[in-house]
C-alpha positions as CSV (number, residue, x, y, z in Angstrom):
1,X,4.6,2.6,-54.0
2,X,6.1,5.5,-52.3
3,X,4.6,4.5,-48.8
4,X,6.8,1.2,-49.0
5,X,9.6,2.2,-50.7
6,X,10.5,5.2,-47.4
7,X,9.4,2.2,-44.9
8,X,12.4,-0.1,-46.5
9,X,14.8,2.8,-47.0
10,X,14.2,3.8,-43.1
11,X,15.1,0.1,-42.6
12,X,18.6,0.8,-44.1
13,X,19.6,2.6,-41.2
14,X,21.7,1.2,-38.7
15,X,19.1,-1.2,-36.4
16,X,18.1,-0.5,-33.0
17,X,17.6,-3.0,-30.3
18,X,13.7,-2.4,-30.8
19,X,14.6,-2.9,-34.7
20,X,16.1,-6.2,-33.3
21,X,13.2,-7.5,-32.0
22,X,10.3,-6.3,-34.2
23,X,9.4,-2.7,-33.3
24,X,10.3,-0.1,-35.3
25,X,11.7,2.5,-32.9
26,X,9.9,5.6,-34.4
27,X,6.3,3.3,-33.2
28,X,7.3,2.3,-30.0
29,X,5.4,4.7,-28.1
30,X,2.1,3.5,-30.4
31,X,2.2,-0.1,-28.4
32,X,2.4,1.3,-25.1
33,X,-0.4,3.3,-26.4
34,X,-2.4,0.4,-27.6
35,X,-1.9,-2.0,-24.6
36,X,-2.3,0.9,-22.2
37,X,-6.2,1.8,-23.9
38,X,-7.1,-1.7,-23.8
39,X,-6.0,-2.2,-20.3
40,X,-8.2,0.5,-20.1
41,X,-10.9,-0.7,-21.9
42,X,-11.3,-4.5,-20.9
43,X,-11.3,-3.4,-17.3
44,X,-15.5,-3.8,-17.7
45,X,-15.3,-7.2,-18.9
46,X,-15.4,-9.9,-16.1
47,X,-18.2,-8.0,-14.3
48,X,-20.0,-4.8,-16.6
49,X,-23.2,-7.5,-17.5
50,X,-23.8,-8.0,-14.1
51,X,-22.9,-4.4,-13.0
52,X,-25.9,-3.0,-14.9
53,X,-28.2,-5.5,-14.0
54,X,-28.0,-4.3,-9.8
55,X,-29.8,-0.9,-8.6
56,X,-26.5,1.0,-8.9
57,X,-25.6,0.0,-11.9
58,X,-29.3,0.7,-13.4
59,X,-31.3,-2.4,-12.9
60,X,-31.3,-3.8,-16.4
61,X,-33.1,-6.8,-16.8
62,X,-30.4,-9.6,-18.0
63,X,-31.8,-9.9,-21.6
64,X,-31.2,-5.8,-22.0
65,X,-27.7,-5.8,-20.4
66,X,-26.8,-8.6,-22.6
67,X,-28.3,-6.5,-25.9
68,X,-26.0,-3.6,-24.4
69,X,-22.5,-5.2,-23.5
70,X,-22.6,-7.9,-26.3
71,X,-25.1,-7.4,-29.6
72,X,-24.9,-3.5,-29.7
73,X,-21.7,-3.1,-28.7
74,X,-20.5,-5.9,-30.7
75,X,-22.1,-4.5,-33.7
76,X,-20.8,-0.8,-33.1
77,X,-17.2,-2.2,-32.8
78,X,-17.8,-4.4,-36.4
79,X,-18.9,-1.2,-38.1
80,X,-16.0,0.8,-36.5
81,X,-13.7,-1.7,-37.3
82,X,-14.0,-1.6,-40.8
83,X,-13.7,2.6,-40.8
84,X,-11.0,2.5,-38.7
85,X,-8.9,1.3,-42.2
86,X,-11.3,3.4,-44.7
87,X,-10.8,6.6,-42.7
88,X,-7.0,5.8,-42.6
89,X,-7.0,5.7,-46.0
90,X,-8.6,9.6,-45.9
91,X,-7.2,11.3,-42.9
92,X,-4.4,9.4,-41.9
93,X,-4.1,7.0,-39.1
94,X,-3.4,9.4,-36.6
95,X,-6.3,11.1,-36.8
96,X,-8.3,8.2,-36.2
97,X,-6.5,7.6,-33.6
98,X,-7.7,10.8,-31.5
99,X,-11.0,10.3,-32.8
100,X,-11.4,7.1,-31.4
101,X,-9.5,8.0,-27.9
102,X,-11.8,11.4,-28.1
103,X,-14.9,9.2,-28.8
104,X,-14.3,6.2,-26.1
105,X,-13.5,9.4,-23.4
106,X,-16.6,11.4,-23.8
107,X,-18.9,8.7,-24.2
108,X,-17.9,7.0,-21.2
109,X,-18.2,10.3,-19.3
110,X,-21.2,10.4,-20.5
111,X,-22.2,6.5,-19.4
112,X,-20.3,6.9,-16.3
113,X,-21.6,10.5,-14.7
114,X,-25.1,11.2,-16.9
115,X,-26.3,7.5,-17.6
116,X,-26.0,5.6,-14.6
117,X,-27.1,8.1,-12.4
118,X,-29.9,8.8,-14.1
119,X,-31.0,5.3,-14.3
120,X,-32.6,5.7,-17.2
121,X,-32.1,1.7,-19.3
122,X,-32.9,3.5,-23.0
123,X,-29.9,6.3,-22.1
124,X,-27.6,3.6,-20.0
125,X,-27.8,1.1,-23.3
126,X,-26.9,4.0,-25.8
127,X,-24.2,5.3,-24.2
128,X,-22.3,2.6,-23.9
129,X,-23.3,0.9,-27.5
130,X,-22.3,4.0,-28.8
131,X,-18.7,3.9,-27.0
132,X,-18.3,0.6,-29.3
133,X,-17.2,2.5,-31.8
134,X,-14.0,4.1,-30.2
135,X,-12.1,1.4,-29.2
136,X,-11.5,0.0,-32.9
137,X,-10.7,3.4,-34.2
138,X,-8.1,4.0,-31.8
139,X,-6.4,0.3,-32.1
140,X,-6.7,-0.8,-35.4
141,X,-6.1,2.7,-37.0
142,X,-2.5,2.3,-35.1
143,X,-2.6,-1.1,-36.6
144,X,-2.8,0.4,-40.3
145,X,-0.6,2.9,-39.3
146,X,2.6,0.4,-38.1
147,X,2.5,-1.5,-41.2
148,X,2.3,0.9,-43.3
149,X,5.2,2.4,-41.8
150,X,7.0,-0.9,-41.3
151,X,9.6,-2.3,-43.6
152,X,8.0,-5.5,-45.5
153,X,10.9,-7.6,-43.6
154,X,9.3,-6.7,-40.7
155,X,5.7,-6.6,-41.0
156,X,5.0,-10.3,-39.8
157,X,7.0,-9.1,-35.9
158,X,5.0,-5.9,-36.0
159,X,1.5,-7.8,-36.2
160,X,2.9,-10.1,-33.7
161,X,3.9,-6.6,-31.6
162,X,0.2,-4.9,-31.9
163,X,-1.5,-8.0,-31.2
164,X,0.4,-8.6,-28.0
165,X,-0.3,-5.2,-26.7
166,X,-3.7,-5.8,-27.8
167,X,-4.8,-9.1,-26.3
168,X,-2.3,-8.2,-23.1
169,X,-4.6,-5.4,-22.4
170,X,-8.3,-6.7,-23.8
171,X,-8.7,-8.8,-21.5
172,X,-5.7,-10.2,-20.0
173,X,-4.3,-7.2,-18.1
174,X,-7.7,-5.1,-18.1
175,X,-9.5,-8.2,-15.7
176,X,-6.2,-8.1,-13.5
177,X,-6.9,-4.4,-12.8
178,X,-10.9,-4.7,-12.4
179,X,-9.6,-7.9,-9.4
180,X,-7.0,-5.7,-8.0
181,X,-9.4,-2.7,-7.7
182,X,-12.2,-4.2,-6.5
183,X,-10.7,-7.5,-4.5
184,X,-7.5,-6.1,-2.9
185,X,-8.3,-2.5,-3.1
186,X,-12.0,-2.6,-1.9
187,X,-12.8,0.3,-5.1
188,X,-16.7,0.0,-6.1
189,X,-17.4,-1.4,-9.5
190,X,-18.5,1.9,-10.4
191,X,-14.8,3.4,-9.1
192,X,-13.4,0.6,-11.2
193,X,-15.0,2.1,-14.2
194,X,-14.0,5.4,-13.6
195,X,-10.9,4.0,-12.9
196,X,-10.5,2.6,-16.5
197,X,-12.1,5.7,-17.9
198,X,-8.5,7.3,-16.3
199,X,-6.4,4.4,-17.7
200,X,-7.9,4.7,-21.2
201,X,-7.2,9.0,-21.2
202,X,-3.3,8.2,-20.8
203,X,-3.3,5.9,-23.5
204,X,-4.9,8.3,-25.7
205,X,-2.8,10.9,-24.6
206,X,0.3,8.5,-25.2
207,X,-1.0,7.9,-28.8
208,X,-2.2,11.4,-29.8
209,X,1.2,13.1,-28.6
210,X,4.4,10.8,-28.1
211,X,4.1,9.1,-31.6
212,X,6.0,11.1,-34.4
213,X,6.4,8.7,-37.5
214,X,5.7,10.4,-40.9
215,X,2.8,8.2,-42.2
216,X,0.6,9.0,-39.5
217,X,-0.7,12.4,-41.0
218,X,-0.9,11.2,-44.3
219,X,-3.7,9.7,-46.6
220,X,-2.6,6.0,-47.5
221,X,-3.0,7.0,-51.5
222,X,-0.2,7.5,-53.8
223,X,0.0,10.3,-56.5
224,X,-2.4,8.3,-58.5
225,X,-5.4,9.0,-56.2
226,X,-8.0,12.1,-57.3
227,X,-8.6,14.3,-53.8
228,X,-7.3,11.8,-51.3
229,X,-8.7,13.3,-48.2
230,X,-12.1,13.3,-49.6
231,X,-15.2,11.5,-47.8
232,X,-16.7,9.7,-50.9
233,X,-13.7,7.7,-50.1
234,X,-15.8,5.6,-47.6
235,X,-17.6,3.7,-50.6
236,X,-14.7,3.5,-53.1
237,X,-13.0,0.6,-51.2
238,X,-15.9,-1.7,-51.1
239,X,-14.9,-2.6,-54.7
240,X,-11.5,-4.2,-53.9
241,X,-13.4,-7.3,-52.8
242,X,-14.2,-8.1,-56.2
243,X,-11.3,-6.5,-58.0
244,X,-9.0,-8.7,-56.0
245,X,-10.6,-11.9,-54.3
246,X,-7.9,-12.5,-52.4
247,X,-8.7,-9.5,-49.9
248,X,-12.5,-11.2,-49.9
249,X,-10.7,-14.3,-49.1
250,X,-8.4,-13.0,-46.2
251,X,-11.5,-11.3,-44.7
252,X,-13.1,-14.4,-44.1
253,X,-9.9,-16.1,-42.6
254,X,-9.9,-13.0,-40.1
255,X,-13.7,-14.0,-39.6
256,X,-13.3,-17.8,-38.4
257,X,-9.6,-17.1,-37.5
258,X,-11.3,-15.8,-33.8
259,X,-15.1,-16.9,-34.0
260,X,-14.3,-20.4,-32.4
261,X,-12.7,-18.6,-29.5
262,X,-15.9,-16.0,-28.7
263,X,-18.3,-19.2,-29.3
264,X,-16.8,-21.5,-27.7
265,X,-16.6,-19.6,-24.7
266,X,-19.9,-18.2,-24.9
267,X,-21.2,-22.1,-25.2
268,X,-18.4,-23.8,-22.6
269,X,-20.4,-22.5,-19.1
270,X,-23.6,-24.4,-20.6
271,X,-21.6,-27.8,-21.4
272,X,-18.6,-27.8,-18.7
273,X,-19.7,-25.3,-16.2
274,X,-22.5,-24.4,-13.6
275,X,-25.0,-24.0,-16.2
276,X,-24.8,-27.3,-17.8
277,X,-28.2,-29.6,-17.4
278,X,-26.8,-31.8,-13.6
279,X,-24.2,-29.6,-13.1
280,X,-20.7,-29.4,-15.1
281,X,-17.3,-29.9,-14.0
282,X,-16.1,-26.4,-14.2
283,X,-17.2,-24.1,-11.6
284,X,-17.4,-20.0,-12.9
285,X,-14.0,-19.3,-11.1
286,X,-12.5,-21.9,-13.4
287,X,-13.6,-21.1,-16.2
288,X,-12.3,-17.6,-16.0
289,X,-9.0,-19.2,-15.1
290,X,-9.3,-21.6,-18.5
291,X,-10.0,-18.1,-20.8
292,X,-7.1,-16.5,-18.6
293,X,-4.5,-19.4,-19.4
294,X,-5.7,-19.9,-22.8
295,X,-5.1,-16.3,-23.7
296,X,-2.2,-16.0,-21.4
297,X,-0.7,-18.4,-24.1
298,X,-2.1,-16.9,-26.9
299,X,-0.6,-13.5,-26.2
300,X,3.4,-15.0,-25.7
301,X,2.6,-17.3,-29.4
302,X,1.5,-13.8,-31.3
303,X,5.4,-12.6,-30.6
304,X,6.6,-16.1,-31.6
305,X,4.4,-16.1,-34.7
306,X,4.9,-12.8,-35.9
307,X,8.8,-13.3,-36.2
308,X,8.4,-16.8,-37.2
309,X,5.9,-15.7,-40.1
310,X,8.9,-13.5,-41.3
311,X,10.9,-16.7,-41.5
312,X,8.7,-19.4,-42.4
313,X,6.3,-17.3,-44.6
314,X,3.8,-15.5,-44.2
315,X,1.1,-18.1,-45.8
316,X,2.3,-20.7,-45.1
317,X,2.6,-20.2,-41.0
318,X,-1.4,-18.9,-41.5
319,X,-2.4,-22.4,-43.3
320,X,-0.5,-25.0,-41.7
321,X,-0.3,-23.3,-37.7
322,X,-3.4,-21.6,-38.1
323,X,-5.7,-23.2,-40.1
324,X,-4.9,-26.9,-39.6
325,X,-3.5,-26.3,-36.5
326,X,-6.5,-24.9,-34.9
327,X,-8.9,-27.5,-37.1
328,X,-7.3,-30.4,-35.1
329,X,-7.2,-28.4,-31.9
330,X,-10.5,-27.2,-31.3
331,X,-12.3,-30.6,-31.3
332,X,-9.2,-32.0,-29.9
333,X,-9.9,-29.6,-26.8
334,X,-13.4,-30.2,-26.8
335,X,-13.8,-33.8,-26.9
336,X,-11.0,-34.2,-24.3
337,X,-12.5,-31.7,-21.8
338,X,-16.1,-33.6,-22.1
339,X,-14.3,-37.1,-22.0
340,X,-11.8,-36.6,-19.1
341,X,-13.9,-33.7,-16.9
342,X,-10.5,-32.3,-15.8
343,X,-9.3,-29.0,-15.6
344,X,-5.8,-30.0,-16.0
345,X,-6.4,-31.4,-19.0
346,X,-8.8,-28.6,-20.4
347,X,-6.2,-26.1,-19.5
348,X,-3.6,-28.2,-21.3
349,X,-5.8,-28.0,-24.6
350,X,-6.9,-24.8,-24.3
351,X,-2.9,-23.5,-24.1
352,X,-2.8,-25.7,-27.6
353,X,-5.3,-23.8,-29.4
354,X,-4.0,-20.6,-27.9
355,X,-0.6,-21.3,-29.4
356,X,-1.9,-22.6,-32.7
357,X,-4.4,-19.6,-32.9
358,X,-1.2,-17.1,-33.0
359,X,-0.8,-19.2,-36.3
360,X,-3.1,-16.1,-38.0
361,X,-1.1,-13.3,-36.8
362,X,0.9,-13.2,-40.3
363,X,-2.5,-12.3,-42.1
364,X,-1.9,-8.7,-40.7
365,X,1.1,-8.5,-42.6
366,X,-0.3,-10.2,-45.9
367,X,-3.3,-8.7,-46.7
368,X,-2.2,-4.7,-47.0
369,X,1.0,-6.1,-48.3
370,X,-0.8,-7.5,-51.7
371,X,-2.2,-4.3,-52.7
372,X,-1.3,-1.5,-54.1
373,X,-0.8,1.9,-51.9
374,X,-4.1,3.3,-52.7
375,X,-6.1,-0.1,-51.5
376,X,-3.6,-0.6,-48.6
377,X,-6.3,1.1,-46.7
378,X,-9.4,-1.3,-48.4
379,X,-7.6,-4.0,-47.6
380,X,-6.8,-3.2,-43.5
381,X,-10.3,-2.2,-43.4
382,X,-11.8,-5.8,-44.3
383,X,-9.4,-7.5,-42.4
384,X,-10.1,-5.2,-39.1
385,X,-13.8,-6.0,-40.3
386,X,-13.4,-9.6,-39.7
387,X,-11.7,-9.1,-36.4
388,X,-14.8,-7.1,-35.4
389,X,-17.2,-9.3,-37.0
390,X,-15.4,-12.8,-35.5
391,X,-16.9,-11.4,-32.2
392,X,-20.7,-11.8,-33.4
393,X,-20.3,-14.9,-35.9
394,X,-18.3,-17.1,-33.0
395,X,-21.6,-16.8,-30.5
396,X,-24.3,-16.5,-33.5
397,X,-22.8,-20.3,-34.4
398,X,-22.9,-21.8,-31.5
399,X,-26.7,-20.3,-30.9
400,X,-27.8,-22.0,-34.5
401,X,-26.2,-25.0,-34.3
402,X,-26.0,-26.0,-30.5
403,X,-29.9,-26.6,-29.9
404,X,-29.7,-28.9,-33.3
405,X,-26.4,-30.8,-32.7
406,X,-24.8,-30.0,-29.6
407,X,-21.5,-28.8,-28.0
408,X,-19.5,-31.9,-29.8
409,X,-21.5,-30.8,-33.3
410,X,-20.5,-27.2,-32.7
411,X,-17.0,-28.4,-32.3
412,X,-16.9,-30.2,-35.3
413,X,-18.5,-27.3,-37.1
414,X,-15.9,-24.7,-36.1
415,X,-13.1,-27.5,-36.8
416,X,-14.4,-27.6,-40.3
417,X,-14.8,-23.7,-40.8
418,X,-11.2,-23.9,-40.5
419,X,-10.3,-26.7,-43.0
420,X,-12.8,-24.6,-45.4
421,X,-10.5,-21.5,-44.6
422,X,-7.6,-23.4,-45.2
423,X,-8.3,-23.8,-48.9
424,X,-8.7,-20.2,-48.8
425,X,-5.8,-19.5,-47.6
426,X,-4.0,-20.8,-50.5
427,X,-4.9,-18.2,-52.6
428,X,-4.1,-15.6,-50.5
429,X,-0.3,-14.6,-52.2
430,X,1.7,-12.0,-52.8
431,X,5.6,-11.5,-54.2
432,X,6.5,-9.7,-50.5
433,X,5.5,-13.0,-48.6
434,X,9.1,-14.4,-47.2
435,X,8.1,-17.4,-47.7
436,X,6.7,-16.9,-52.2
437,X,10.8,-14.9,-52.0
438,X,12.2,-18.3,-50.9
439,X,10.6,-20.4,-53.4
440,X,11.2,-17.9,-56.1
441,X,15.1,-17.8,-55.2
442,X,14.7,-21.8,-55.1
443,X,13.3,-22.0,-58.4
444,X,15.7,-19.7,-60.1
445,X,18.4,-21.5,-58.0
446,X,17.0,-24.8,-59.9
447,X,16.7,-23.3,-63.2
448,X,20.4,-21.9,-62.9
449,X,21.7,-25.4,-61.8
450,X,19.8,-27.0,-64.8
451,X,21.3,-24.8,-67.1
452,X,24.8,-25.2,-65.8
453,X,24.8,-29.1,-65.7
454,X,23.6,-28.9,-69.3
């Protein structure tokens, strides 16, 4: 237990006014890191698809830009995600860090400057799937690395903290960039890119060299572990998700925690937009506004969340904000949209289920929390896995289901992924949770009470 017995003793010291709010001050310079990468990378998002499908930008048919920017990319970022936590556990989270940064750099060089101009599709397409792997490594190895490095008290405001950088960049801040560079400042979509290709190298250069925290060299093994830095590592933490079900069981709560938000707005522009059968209500400027607002208020409720999980508990804020929360919201914000055909009111729902979705920001505190040091690495790695993985199973969903029972049964079949999650959830414990403390100190409270009356 040595890694979380220096976290707590370092929160002994006298607090900061970064302490006082959630970061600890040692990891500061690993958000600015964070958000500045994803600025960085989500630059691409609002227009890379259709980028690749003109003559400058390749001439991809649709079908093959979509395999590059979504399927392969999505897949390389699933697979990364889950050794972004197994190669923690190895090397130490700082080390995946520049691997990542190093990885997302020259890759996009290469896309950017070997790729593109040679407009060759089977070169273009592996390039950039490749690149999928870097940005996971570099975020989610810093996300192992602050709560390992975090006192338990505080682990709940530090998930709140990286997810904020992270959804403030991808996409939030990274599409403000792409409109300013191309809309105001009259840069070419290809500048853009090379643009964010220079945004993403300061964040890596933030991360590799202004962070100086302890942890971040070390393997995430106590003395117990046999050769800690070696590679057959990769395999041993596959185990934990039978040795203890309740990581199995948090993986799939980070699975459906974000897959309603990818489907649903993967399905929205075919039942409220410009692609619905007679036209929809929602033209495409709109609904980039709606995925704007709704993860405008998603970003401002992972802070809230992340403190309040400290307060509340952590699992109790992920089943009753996030998983009943978002099971009443999602059809709520469906069937409202369809019935009304107002953006006012769409926007107003969608804000909902942004805030409610924050609900699941606690879970980044829980999971590595119930293990012991040497699976604290297992652990981050399936969770990071389902964050990767929401990304595919959200749009795979709605693609299964919608044809059969349409956008109002896709509703109700993400509303009761949710409720099913929600049972989950309720074995998902652990002594450090704030919230199993309080009833503890209740119970023994009761029990002393009981024996003093008698």
């Amino acid at each position: 237990m040595s890694q979380q017995t220096s976290a707590d003793a370092e929160s002994l010291r006298p607090a900061s006014r970064l302490d006082r709010i959630g970061i600890p001050r040692q990891l500061f310079w690993g958000f600015i890191a964070v958000l500045i990468f994803m600025i960085g990378d989500g630059v691409e998002t609002t227009f890379l698809s259709d980028y690749l499908q003109q003559p400058e930008g390749g001439g991809l048919p649709g079908a093959t830009a979509a395999f590059a920017t979504v399927t392969l990319y999505g897949v390389a970022a699933m697979i990364a995600a889950w050794f972004s936590g197994t190669l923690s556990a190895i090397w130490g989270p700082r080390r995946v860090m520049w691997l990542g940064g190093a990885w997302w750099v020259v890759f996009e060089a290469l896309f950017l400057f070997v790729a593109l101009p040679s407009q060759n599709p089977t070169l273009i397409v592996a390039t950039y799937g490749i690149r999928g792997f870097a940005y996971p490594l570099f975020a989610f190895a810093f996300l192992v690395w602050a709560q390992i490095a975090s006192p338990t008290k505080m682990r709940g405001s530090v998930a709140g903290w990286f997810w904020f950088a992270f959804t403030g960049g991808l996409p939030t801040l990274g599409a403000a960039v792409a409109a300013v560079s191309i809309g105001v400042f009259g840069l070419s979509q290809h500048g853009t890119l090379v643009l964010s290709l220079a945004v993403v190298t300061i964040g890596v250069l933030i991360g590799s060299f202004a962070v100086r925290e302890e942890h971040g060299l070390k393997p995430i093994a106590d003395e117990t572990v046999a050769n800690p830095r070696s590679l057959k590592r990769l395999g041993e933490g596959v185990d934990i998700l039978w040795r203890d079900r309740r990581t199995l069981a948090g993986g799939l709560i980070r699975i459906v925690n974000t897959a309603p938000q990818y489907g649903f707005f993967a399905m929205f522009p075919f039942v409220l937009g410009p692609a619905t059968p007679g036209g929809g209500f929602l033209t495409a400027p709109q609904l980039a506004t709606l995925a704007s607002i709704s993860y405008g208020a998603n970003i401002a409720a992972n802070l809230f969340f992340g403190v309040f999980g400290d307060r509340f508990g952590w699992r109790r804020t992920i089943t009753w904000f996030g998983c009943v929360g978002c099971a009443i919201a999602t059809p709520l914000w469906y069937f409202t949209a369809v019935s009304t055909q107002s953006f006012a009111v769409t926007a107003t729902f969608g804000v909902v289920y942004g805030i409610l979705l924050a609900g699941f920001v606690p879970l980044s505190a829980l999971m590595p929390s119930m293990v012991s040091p040497k699976d604290k690495g297992s652990a981050l790695a399936i969770l990071n896995f389902g964050a990767g993985g929401a990304a595919f199973v959200g749009p795979v969903v709605v693609t299964i289901l919608f044809p059969l029972v349409g956008g109002g049964g896709v509703a109700i079949a993400f509303s009761a992924l949710y409720i099913l999650v929600a049972f989950l959830s309720l074995k998902v414990k652990d002594g450090c949770d704030p919230g199993e403390q309080k009833l503890a100190q209740r119970a023994a409270e009761h029990v002393t009470t009981a024996r003093s009356s008698a």
